[in-house]
Biopython code that builds the backbone (N, CA, C, O; Angstrom):
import numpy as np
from Bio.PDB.StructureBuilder import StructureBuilder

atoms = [
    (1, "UNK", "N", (-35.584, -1.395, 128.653)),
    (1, "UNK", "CA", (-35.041, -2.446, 129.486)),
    (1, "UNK", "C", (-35.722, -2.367, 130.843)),
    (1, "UNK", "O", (-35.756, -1.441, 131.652)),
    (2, "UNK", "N", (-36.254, -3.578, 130.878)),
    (2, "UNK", "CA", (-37.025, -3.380, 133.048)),
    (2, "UNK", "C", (-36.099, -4.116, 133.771)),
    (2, "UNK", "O", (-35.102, -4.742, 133.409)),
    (3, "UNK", "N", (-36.633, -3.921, 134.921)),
    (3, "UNK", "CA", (-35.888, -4.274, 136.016)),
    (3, "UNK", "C", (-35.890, -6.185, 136.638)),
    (3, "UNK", "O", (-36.840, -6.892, 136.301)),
    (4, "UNK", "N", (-35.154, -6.565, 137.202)),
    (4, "UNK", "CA", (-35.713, -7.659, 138.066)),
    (4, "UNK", "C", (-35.331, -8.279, 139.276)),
    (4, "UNK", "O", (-34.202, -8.752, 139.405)),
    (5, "UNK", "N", (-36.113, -8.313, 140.103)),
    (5, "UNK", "CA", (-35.691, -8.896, 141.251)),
    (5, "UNK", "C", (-35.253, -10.122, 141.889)),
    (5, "UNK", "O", (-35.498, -11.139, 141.240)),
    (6, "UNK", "N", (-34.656, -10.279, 143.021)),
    (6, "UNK", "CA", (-34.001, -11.741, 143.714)),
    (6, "UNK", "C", (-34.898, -11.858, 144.570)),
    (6, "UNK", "O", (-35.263, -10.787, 145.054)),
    (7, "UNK", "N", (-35.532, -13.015, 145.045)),
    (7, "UNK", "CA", (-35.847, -13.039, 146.643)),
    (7, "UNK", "C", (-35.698, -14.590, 146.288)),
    (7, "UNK", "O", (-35.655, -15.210, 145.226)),
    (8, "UNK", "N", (-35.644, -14.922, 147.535)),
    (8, "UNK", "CA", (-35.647, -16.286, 148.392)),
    (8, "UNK", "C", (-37.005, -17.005, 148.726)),
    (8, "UNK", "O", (-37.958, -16.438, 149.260)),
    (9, "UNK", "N", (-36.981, -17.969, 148.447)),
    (9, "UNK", "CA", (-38.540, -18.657, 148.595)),
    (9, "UNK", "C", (-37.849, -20.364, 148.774)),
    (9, "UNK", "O", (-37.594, -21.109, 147.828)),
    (10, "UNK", "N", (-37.706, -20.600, 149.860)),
    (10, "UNK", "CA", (-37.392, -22.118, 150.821)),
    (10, "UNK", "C", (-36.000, -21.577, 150.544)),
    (10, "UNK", "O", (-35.504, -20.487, 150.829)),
    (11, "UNK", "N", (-35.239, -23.204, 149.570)),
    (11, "UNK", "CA", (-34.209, -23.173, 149.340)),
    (11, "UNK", "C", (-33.719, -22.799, 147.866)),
    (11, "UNK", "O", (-32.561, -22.986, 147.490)),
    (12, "UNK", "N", (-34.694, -22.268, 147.100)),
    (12, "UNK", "CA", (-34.425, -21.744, 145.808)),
    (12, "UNK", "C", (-34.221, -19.930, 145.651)),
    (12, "UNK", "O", (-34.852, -19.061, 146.253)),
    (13, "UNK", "N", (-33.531, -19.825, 145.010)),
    (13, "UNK", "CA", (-34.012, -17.888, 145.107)),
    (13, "UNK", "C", (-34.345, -17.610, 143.705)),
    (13, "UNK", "O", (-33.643, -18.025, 142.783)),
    (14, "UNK", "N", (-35.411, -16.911, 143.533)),
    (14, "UNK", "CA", (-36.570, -16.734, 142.359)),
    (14, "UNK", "C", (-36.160, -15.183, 141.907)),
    (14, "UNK", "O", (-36.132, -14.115, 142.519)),
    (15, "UNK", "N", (-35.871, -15.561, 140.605)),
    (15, "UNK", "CA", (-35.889, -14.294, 139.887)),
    (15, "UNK", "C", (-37.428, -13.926, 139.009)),
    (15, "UNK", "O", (-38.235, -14.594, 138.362)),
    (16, "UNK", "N", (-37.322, -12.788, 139.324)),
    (16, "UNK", "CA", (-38.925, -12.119, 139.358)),
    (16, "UNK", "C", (-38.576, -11.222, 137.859)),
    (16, "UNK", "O", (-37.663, -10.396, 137.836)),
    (17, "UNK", "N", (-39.268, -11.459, 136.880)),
    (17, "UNK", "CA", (-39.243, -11.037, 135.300)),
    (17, "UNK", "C", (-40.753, -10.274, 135.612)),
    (17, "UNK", "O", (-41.606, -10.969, 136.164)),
    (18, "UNK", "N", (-41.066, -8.958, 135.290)),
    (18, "UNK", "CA", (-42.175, -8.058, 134.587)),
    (18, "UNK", "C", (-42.649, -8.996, 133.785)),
    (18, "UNK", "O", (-41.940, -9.899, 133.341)),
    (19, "UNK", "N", (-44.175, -8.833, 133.472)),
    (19, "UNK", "CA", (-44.744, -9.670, 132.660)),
    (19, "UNK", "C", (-44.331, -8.924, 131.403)),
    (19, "UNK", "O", (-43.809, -9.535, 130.471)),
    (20, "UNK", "N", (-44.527, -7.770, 131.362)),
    (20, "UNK", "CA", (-44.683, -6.852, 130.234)),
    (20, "UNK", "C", (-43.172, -6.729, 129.669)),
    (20, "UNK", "O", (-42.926, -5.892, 128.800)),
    (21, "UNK", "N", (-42.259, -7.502, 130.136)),
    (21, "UNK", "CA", (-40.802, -7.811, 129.963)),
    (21, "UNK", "C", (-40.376, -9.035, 129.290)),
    (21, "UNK", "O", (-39.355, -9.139, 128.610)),
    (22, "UNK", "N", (-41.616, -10.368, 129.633)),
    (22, "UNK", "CA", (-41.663, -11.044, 129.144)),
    (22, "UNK", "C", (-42.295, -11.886, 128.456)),
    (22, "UNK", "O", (-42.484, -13.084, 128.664)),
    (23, "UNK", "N", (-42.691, -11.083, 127.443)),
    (23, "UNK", "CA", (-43.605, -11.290, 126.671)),
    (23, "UNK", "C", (-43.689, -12.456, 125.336)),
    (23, "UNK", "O", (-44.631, -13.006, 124.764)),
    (24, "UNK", "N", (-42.213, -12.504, 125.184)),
    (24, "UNK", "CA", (-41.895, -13.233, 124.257)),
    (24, "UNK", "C", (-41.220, -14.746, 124.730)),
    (24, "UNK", "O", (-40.973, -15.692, 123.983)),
    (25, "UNK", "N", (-40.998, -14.661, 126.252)),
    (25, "UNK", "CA", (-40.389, -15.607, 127.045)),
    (25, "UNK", "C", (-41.484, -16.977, 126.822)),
    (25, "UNK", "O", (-42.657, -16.603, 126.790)),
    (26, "UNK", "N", (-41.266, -18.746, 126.636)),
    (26, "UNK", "CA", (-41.872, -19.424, 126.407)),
    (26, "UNK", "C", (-41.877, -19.737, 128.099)),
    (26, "UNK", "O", (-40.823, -19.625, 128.725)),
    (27, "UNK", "N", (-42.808, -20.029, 128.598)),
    (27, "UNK", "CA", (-43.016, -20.365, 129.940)),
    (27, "UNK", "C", (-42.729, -21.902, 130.225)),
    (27, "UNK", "O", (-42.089, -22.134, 131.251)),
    (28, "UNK", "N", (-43.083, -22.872, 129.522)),
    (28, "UNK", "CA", (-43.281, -24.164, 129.430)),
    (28, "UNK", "C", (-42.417, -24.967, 129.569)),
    (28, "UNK", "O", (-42.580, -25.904, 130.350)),
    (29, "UNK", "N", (-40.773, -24.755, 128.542)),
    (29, "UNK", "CA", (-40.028, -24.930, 128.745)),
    (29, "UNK", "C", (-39.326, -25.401, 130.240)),
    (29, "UNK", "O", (-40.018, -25.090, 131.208)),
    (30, "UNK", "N", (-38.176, -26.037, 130.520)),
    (30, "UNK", "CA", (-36.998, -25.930, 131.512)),
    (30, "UNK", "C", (-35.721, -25.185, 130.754)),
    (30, "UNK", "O", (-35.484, -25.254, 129.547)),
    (31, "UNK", "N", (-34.913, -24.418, 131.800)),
    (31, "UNK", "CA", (-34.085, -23.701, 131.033)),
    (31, "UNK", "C", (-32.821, -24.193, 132.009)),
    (31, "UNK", "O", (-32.918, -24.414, 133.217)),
    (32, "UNK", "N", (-31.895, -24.285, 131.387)),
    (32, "UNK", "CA", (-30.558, -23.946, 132.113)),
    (32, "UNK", "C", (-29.683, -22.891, 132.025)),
    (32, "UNK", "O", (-29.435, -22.340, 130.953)),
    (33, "UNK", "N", (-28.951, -22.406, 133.614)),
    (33, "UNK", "CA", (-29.001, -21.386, 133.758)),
    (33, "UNK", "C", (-27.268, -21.484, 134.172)),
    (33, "UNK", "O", (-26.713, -22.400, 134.778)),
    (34, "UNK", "N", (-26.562, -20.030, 133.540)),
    (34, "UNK", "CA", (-25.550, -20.362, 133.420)),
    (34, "UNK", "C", (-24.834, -18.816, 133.982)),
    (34, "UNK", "O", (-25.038, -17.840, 133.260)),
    (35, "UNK", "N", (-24.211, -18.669, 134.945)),
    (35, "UNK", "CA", (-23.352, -17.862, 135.592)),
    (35, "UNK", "C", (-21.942, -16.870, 134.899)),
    (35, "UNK", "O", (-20.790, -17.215, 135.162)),
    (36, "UNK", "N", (-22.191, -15.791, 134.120)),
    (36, "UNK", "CA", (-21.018, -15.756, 134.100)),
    (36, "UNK", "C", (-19.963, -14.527, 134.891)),
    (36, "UNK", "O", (-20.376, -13.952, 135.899)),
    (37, "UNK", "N", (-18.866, -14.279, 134.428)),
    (37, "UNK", "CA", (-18.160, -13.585, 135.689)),
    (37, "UNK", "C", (-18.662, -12.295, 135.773)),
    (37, "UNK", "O", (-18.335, -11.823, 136.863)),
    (38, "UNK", "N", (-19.210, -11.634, 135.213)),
    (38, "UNK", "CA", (-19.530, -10.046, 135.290)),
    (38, "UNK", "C", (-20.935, -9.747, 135.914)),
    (38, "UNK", "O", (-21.231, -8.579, 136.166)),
    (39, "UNK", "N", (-21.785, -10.743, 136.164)),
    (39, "UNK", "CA", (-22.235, -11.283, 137.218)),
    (39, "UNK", "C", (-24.079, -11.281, 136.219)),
    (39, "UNK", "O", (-25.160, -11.102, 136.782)),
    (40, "UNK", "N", (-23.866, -11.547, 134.610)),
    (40, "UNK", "CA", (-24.776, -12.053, 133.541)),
    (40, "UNK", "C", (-25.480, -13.116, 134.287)),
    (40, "UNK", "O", (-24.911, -13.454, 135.325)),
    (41, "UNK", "N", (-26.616, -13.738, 133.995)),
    (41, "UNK", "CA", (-27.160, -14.659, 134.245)),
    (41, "UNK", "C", (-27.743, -15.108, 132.894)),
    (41, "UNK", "O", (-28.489, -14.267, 132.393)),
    (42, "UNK", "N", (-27.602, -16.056, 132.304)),
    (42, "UNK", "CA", (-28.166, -16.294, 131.077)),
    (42, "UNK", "C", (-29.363, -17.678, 131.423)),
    (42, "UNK", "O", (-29.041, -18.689, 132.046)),
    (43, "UNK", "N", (-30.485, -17.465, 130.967)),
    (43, "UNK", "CA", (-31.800, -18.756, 130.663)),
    (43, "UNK", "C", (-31.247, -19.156, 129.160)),
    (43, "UNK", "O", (-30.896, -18.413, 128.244)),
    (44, "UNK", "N", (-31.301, -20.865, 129.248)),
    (44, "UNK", "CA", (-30.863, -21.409, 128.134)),
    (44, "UNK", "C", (-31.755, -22.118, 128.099)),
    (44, "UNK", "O", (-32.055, -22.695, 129.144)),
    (45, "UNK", "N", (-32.586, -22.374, 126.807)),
    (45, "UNK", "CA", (-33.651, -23.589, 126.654)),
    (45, "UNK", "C", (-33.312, -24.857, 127.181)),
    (45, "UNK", "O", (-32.096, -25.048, 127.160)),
    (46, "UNK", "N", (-33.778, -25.508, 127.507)),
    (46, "UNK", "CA", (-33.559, -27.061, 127.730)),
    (46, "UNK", "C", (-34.071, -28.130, 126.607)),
    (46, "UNK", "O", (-35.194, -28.624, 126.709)),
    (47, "UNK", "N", (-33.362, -28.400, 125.738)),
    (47, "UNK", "CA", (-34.036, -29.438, 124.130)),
    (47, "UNK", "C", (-33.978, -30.737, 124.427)),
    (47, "UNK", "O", (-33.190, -31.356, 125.141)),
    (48, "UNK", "N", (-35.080, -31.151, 123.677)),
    (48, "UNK", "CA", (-35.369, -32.569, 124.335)),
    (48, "UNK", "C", (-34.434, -33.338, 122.888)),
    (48, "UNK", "O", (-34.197, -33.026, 121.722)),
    (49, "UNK", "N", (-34.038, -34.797, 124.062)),
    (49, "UNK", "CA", (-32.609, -35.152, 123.382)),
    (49, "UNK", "C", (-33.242, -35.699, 121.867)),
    (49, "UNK", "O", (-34.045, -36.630, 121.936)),
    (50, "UNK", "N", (-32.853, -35.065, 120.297)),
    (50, "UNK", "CA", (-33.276, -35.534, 118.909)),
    (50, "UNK", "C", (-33.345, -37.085, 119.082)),
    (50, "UNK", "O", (-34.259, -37.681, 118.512)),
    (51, "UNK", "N", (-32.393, -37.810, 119.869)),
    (51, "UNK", "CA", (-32.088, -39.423, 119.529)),
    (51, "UNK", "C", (-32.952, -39.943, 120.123)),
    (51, "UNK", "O", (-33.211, -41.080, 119.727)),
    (52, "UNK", "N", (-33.646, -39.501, 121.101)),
    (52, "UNK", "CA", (-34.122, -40.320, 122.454)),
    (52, "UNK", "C", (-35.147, -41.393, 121.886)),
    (52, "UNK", "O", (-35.067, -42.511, 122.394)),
    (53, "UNK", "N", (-36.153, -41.185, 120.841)),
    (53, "UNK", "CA", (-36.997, -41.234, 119.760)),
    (53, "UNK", "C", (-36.583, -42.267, 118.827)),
    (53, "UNK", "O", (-37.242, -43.134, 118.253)),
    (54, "UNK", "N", (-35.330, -41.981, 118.802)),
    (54, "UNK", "CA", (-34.775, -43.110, 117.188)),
    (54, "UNK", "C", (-34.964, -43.656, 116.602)),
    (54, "UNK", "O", (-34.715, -44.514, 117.448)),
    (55, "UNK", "N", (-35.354, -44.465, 115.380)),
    (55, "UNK", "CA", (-34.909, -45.940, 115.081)),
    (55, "UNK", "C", (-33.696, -46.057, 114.769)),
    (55, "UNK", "O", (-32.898, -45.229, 114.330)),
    (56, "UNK", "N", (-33.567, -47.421, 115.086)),
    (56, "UNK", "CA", (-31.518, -47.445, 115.009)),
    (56, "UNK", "C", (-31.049, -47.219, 113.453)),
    (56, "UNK", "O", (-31.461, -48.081, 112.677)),
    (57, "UNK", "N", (-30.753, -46.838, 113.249)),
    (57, "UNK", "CA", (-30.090, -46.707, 111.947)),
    (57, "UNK", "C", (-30.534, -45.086, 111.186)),
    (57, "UNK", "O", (-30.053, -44.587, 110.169)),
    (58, "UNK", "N", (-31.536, -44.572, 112.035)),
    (58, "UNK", "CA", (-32.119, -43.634, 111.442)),
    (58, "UNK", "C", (-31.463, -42.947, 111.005)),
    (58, "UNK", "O", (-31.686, -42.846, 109.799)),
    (59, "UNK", "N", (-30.307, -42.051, 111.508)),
    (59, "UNK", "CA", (-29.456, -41.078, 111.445)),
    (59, "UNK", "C", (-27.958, -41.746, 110.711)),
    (59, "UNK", "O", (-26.878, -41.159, 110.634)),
    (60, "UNK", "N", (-28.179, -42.696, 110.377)),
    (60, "UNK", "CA", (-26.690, -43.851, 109.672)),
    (60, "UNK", "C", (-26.186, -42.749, 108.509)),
    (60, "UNK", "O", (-27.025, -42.338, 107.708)),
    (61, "UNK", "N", (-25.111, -42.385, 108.452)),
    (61, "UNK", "CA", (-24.718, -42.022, 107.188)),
    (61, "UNK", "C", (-23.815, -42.759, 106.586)),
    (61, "UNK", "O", (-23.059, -43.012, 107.524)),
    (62, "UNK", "N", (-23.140, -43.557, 105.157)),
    (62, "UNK", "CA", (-22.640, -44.310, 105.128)),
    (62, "UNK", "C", (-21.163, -43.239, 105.062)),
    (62, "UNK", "O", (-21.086, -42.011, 105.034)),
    (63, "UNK", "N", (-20.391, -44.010, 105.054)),
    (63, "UNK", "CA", (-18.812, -43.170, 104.803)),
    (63, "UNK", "C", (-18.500, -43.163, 103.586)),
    (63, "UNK", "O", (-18.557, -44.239, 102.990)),
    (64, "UNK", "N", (-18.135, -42.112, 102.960)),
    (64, "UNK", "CA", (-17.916, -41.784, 101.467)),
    (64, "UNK", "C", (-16.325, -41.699, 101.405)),
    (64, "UNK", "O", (-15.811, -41.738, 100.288)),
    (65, "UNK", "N", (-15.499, -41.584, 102.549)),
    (65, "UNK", "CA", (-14.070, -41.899, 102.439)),
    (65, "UNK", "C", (-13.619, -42.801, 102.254)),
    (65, "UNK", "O", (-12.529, -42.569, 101.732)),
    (66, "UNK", "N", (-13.938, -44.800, 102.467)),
    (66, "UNK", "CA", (-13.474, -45.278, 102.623)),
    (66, "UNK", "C", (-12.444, -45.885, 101.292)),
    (66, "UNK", "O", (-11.778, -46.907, 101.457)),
    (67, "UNK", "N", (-12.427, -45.287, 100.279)),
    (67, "UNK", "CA", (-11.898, -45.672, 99.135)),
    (67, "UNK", "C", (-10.858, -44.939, 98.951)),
    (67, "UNK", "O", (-10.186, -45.186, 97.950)),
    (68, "UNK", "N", (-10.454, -43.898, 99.805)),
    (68, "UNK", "CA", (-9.723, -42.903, 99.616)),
    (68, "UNK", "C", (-8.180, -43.184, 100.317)),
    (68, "UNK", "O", (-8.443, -43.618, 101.439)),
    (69, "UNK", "N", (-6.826, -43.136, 100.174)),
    (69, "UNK", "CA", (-6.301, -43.609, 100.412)),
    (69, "UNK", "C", (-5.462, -42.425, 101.083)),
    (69, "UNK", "O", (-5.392, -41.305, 100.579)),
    (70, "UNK", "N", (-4.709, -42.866, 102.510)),
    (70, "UNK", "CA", (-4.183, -41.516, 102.943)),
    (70, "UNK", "C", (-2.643, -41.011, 101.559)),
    (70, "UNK", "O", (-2.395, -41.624, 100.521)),
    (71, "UNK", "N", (-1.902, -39.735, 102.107)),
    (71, "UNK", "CA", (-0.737, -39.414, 101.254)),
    (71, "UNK", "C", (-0.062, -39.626, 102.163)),
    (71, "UNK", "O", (0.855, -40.335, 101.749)),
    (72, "UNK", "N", (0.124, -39.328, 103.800)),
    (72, "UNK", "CA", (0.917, -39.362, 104.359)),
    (72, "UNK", "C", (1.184, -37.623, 105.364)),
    (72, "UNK", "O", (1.688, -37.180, 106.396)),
    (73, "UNK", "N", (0.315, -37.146, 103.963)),
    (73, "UNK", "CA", (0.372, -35.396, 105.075)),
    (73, "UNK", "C", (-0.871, -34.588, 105.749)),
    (73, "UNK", "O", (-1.319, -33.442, 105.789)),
    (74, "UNK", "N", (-1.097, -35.638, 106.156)),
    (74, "UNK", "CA", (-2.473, -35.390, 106.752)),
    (74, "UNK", "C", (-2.494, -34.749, 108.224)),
    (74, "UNK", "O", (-1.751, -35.017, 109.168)),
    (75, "UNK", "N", (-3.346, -34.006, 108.173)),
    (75, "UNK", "CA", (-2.843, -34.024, 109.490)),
    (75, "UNK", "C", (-3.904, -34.371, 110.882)),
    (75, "UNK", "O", (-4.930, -33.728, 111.105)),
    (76, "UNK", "N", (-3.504, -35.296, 111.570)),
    (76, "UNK", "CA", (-4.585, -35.359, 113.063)),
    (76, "UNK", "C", (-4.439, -34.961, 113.879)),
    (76, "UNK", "O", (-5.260, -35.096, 114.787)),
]
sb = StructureBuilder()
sb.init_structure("model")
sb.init_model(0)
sb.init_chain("A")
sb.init_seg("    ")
for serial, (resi, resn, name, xyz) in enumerate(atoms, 1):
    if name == "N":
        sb.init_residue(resn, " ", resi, " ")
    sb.init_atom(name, np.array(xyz, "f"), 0.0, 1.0, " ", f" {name:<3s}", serial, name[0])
structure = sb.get_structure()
């Protein structure tokens, strides 16, 4: 496990990763970055949105319930 540092650079503060730490890290990417209480910092990929691309109907699935009739004990 290596180490890593904080510093400040304008108004952003830059966390400093060993190269030899991150070796497997994709650089290219945007990541979002998420705080949690024990004071973790997690990098989360950033995925580009599947739909953005579409054709309309592409992803249509038809409904295979609609013939199905409720009993009454269903629950929502």
């Amino acid at each position: 496990m290596g180490t890593a540092k904080l510093r400040k650079q304008g108004r952003s503060v830059v966390v400093t990763i060993p190269s030899s730490e991150a070796k497997t890290l994709d650089l290219t990417p945007e990541y979002f970055v998420k705080f949690n209480e024990h004071g973790t910092i997690m990098l989360i990929p950033k995925l580009d949105n599947p739909f953005k691309h579409a054709k309309p109907g592409e992803y249509y699935e038809e409904d295979i319930w609609t013939d199905i009739q409720p009993t009454g004990i269903e629950v929502w």
